[in-house]
Each structure stands twice: as structure tokens, then as C-alpha cells.
PAFIDREN-904119 format. One record per residue: residue number from 1; residue in one letter; x, y, z of N, C-alpha, C in turn. Coordinates in steps of 0.001 Angstrom, whole numbers, plus 500000, padded with zeros to 6 digits. Layout:
// residues N
   nr  rest     n.u     n.v     n.w    ca.u    ca.v    ca.w     c.u     c.v     c.w
  NUM     a       X       Y       Z       X       Y       Z       X       Y       Z
...
This chain:
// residues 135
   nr  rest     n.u     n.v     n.w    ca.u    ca.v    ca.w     c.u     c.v     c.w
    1     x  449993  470748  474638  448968  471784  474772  449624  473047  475306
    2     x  449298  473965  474868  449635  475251  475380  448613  476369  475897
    3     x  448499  476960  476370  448000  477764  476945  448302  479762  477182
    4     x  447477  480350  476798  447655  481574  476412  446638  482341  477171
    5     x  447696  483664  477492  446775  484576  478255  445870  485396  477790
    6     x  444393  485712  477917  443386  486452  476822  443690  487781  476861
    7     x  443524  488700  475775  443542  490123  476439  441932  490328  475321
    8     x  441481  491950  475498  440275  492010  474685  439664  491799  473472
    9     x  441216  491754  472742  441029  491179  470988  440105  489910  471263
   10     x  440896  488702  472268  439603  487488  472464  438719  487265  472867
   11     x  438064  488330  473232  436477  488386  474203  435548  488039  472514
   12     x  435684  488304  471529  434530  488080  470756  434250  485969  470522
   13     x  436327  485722  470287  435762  484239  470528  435362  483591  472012
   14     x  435992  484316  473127  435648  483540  474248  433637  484091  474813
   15     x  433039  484862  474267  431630  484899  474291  431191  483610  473256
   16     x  431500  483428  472248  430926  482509  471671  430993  481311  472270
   17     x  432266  480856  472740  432540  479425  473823  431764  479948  475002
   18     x  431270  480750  475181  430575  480969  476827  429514  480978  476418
   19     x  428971  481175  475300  427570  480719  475188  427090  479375  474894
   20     x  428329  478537  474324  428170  477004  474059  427978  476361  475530
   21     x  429007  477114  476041  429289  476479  478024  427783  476084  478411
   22     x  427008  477708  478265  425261  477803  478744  424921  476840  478145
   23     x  424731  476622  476698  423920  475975  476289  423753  474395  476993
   24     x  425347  473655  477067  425712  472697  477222  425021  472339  478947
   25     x  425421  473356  479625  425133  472563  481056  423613  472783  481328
   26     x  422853  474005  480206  421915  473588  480242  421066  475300  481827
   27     x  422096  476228  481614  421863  477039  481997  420786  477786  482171
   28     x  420402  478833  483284  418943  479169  482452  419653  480555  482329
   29     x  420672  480851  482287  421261  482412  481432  420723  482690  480564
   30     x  420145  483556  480102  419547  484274  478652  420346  484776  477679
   31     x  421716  485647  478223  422166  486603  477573  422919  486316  476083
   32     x  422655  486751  475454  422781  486944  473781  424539  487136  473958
   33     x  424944  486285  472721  426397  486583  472385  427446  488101  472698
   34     x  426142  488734  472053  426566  490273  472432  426678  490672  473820
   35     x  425623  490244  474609  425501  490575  475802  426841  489932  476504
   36     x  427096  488700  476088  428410  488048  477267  429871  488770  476855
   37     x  429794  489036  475289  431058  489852  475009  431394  491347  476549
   38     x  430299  491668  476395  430359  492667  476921  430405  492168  479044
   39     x  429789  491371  479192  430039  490870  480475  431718  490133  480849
   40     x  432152  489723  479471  433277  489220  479372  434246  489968  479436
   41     x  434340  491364  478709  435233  492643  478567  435072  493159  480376
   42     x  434279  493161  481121  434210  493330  482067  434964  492704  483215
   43     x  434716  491333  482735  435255  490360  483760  437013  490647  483547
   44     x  437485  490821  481982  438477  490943  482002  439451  492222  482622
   45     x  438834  493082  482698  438888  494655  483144  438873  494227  484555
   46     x  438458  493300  485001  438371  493314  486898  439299  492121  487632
   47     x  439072  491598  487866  439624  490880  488719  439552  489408  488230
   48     x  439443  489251  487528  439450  487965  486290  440750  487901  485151
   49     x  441005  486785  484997  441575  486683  483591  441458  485254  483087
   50     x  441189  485424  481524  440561  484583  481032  441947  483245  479757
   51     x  441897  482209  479453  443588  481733  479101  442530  480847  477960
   52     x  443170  480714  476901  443139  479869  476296  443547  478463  475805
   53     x  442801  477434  475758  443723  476218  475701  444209  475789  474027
   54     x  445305  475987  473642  445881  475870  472335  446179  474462  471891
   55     x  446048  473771  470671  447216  472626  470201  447134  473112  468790
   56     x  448824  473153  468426  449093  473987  467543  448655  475182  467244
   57     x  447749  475629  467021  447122  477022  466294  446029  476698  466685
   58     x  445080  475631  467196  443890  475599  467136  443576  476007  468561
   59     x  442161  476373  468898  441422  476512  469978  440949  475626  470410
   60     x  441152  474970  471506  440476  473718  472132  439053  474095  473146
   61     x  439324  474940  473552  438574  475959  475072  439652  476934  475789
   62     x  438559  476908  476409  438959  478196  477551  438938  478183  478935
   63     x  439600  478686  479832  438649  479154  481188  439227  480339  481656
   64     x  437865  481123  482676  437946  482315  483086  438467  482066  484230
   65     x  439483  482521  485217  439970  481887  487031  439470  483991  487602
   66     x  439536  483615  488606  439460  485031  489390  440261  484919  490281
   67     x  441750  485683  490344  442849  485603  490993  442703  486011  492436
   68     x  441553  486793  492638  441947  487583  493789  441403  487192  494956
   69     x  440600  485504  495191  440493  485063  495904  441287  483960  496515
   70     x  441105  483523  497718  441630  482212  498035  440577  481433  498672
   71     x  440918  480164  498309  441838  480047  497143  440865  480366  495518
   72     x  441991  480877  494423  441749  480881  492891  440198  480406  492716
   73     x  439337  480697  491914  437594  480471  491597  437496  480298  490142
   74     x  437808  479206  489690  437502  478855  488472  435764  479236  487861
   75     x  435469  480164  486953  434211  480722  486898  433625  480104  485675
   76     x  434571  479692  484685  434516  479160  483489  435329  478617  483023
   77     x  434874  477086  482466  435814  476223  481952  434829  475821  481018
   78     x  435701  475557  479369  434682  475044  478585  435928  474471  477254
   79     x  435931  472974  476949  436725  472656  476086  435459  472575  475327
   80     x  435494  472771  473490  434998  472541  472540  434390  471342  472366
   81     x  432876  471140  472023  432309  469622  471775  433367  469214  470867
   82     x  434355  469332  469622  434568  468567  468819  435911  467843  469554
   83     x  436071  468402  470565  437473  467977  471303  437199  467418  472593
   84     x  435785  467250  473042  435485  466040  474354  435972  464757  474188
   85     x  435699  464311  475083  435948  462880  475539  437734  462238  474727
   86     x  438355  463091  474520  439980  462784  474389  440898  462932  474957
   87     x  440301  463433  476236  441040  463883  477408  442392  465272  477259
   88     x  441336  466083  476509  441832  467446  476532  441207  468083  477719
   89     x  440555  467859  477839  439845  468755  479860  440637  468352  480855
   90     x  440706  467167  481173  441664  466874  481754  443317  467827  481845
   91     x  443768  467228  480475  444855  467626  480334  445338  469224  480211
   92     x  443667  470342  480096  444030  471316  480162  444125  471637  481608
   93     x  443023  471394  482128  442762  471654  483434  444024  471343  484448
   94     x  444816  470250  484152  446290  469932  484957  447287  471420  484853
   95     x  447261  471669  483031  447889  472567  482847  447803  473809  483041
   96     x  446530  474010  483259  446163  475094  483938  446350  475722  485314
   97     x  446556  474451  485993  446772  475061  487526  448543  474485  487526
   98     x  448904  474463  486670  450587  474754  486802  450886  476073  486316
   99     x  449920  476625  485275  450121  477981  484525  450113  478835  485692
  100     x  448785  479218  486322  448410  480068  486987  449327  479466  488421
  101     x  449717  478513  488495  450589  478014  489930  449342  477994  491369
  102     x  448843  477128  491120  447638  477097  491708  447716  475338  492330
  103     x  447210  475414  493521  447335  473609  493802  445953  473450  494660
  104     x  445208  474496  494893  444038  474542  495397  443147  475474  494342
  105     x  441611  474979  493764  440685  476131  493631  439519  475948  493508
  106     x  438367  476514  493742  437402  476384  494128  436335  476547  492488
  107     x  435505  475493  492227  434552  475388  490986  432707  475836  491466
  108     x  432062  475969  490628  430191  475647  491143  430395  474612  489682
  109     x  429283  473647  490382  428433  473022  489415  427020  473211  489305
  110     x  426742  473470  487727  424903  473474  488227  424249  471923  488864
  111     x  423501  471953  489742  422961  470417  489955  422719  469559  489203
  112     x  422007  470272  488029  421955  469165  487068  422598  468507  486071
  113     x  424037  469328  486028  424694  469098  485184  425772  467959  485320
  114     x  425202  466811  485792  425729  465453  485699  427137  465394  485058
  115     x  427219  465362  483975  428482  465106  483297  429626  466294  483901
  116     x  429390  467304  483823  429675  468393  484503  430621  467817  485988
  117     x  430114  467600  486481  429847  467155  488045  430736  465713  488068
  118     x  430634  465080  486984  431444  463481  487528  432383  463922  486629
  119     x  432716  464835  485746  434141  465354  485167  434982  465829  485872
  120     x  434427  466558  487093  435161  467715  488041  435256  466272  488912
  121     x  434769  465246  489463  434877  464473  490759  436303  463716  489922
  122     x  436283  463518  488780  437717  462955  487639  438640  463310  487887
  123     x  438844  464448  488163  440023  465908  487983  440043  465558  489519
  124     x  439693  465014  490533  439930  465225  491844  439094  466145  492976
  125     x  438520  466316  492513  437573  467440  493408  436504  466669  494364
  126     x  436091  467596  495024  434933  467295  496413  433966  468395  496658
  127     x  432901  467442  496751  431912  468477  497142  432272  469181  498159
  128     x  432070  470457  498370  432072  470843  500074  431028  471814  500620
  129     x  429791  471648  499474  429019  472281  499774  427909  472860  498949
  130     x  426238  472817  499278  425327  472755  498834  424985  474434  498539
  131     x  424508  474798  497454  423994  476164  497647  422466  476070  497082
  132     x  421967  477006  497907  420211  476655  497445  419921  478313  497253
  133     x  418777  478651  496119  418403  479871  496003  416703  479882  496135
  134     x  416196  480728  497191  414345  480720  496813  414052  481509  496082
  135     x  413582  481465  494906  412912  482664  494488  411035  482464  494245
């Protein structure tokens, strides 16, 4: 697997994988393809950068990290439904925090997103904390 750094040419495919991400965990985000391109060109312009996960030529997924915290804030991670359960998440996600040289970083899960949630506890992770919103 390889892994590649995004610049703005890939914001049109990495909105389309960020809208599969929503769909999948089941988000209540609204925003239209168009709309995340453009939230995406942003993220990339700031303090974000976004990598692609490659085998051969193909696109497996993606994720967005935000460098400028500590530790690293993984904001988006999303391998392709046709490439689940083969242990490409896994195997990107290892490779990913050797890319970026990272041995600590911090994820959200939505609550309900079960699979979500016992994928990341796979990879090694721990809860360390509840966030609640009233509206």
C-alpha cells in the first residue's frame, strides 16, 4: 500500500469519499458534494492535510490528520465499501502513522457508529472521553 499526499487537484475525489464517510456512519451532516469540496479546499489551505491510500493505481480511501495539534487529530478516515473487511483500514491506518511519524493521535466517534467504534478499539485505541451537546 502506498500512500500519497493530497494537494487541490484531489479535493473533487476526496468530497465524494467524505460524503460516503457521512453517509456510512450515519451522520446528520447535510452538506451536498459541492458543499464538502469546498469545506475540503479549506481544510486543505489550513492546518490540515489530507493523504491518500493507494494499491497500485487504485484508490482505496483516504484520511484528513490536522498537524498542528498534539497530539495529531485524525478528522477523517474512510477506506472504500468495496475494499472493507480485507484489512486495508487496518493496514492503512498502521501506515499512516509511520507516514506522518506519528505514535500518538487523537480520533471522535459518532456514538452510534458501532462498527466505527469497535474498528478504532482494533487499531488499539481507548476511550478517554465522553462529549455531549444540548441543543
Amino acid at each position: 500500500m502506498q500512500i500519497m499526499e493530497c494537494n487541490n487537484q484531489d479535493v473533487p475525489q476526496l468530497a465524494v469519499m467524505n460524503k460516503h464517510l457521512i453517509e456510512d456512519e450515519k451522520s446528520n451532516n447535510p452538506m451536498s458534494v459541492e458543499e464538502l469540496e469546498q469545506r475540503m479546499l479549506g481544510f486543505l489551505n489550513s492546518e490540515y492535510k489530507a493523504y491518500l491510500f493507494m494499491e497500485d493505481k487504485t484508490v482505496l480511501g483516504y484520511a484528513l490528520v490536522r498537524h498542528t495539534s498534539t497530539p495529531f487529530y485524525l478528522r477523517q478516515f474512510y477506506i472504500k465499501r468495496e475494499f472493507r473487511r480485507q484489512h486495508y483500514g487496518k493496514m492503512a491506518f498502521e501506515q499512516l502513522m509511520k507516514y506522518i511519524q506519528a505514535d500518538t493521535i487523537d480520533i471522535d466517534v459518532l456514538p452510534w457508529n458501532e462498527r466505527g467504534r469497535l474498528f478504532w478499539k482494533s487499531c488499539g485505541f481507548e476511550e478517554t472521553c465522553i462529549s455531549m451537546r444540548y441543543k
